[in-house]
Structures are given as C-alpha cells and as structure tokens.
C-alpha positions in Angstrom: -24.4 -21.3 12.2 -27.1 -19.5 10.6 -27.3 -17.2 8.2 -29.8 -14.6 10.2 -29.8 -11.5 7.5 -27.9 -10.5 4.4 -25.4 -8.5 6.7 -24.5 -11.4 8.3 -23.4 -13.3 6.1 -21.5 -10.5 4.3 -19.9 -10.1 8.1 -18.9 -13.6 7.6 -17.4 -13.6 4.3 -15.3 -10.9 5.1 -14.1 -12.5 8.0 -13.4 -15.9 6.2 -11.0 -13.4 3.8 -9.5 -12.2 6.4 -8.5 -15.5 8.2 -8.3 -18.2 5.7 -7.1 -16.7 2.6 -3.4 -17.4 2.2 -2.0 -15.2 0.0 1.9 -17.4 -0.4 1.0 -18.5 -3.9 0.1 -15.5 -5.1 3.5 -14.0 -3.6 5.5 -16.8 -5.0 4.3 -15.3 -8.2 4.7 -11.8 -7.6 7.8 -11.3 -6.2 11.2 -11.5 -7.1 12.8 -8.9 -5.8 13.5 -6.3 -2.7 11.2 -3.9 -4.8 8.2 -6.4 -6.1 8.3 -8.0 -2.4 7.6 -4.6 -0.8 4.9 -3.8 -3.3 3.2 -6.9 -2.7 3.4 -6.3 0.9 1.8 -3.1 1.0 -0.6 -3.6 -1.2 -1.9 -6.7 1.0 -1.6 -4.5 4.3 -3.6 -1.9 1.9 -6.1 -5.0 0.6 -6.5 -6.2 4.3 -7.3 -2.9 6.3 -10.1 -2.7 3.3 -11.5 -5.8 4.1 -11.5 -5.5 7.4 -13.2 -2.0 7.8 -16.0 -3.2 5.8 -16.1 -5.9 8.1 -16.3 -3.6 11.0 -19.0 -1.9 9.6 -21.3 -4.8 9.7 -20.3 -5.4 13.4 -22.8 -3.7 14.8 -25.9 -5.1 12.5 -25.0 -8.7 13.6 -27.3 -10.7 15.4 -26.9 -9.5 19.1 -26.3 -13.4 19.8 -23.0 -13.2 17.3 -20.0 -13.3 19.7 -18.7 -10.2 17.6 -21.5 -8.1 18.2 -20.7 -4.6 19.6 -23.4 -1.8 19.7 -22.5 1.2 17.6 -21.4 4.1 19.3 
C-alpha cells in the first residue's frame, strides 16, 4: 500500500497500535496484584479509546479508495 498523504499514514500507524501492539510484557511487569492489575487495565481501555478516536478522526481524510473510508457527517 501507498502512502497517499500525511493523514494516511498517521491513519495507519494508529491502526497498527491498535492491532498489533501486545501489551502482556508490559503487564507481566506492572501487575502484581488485584489493585495494580485493575490500574493497568483501565489505563489501557483509557490508552486505547485515545488511540482510536484519533484514528477516527482521520477516517474521513483517507483516500476514498481506503476500505475504511467513510464521508464525514
């Protein structure tokens, strides 16, 4: 694929955060405990639904060939 414009490619590096970034190691060294686990988890749900609204906010300046592009409405 392409790169076709700066958004674009930001659209993609959000995306690759968002579905190849395992975040187990990180965890293995965060938690150890009911309390640190729970942190950890919702301050990845937090991290994520960051991510992934700048993500959406790109949608619609993709090229209109991207199979994610929606027109803004």
């Amino acid at each position: 694929m392409r790169a076709k414009s700066k958004v674009h490619v930001e659209y993609e590096i959000l995306q690759h955060l968002l579905d190849d970034i395992d975040l187990q190691d990180l965890e293995q060294q965060m938690v150890d405990d009911k309390h640190s686990k729970k942190r950890f988890e919702d301050g990845a749900k937090e991290v994520f639904r960051l991510i992934n609204n700048l993500a959406q906010r790109r949608i619609h300046r993709l090229p209109k060939t991207h199979e994610d592009y929606e027109v803004k409405q």
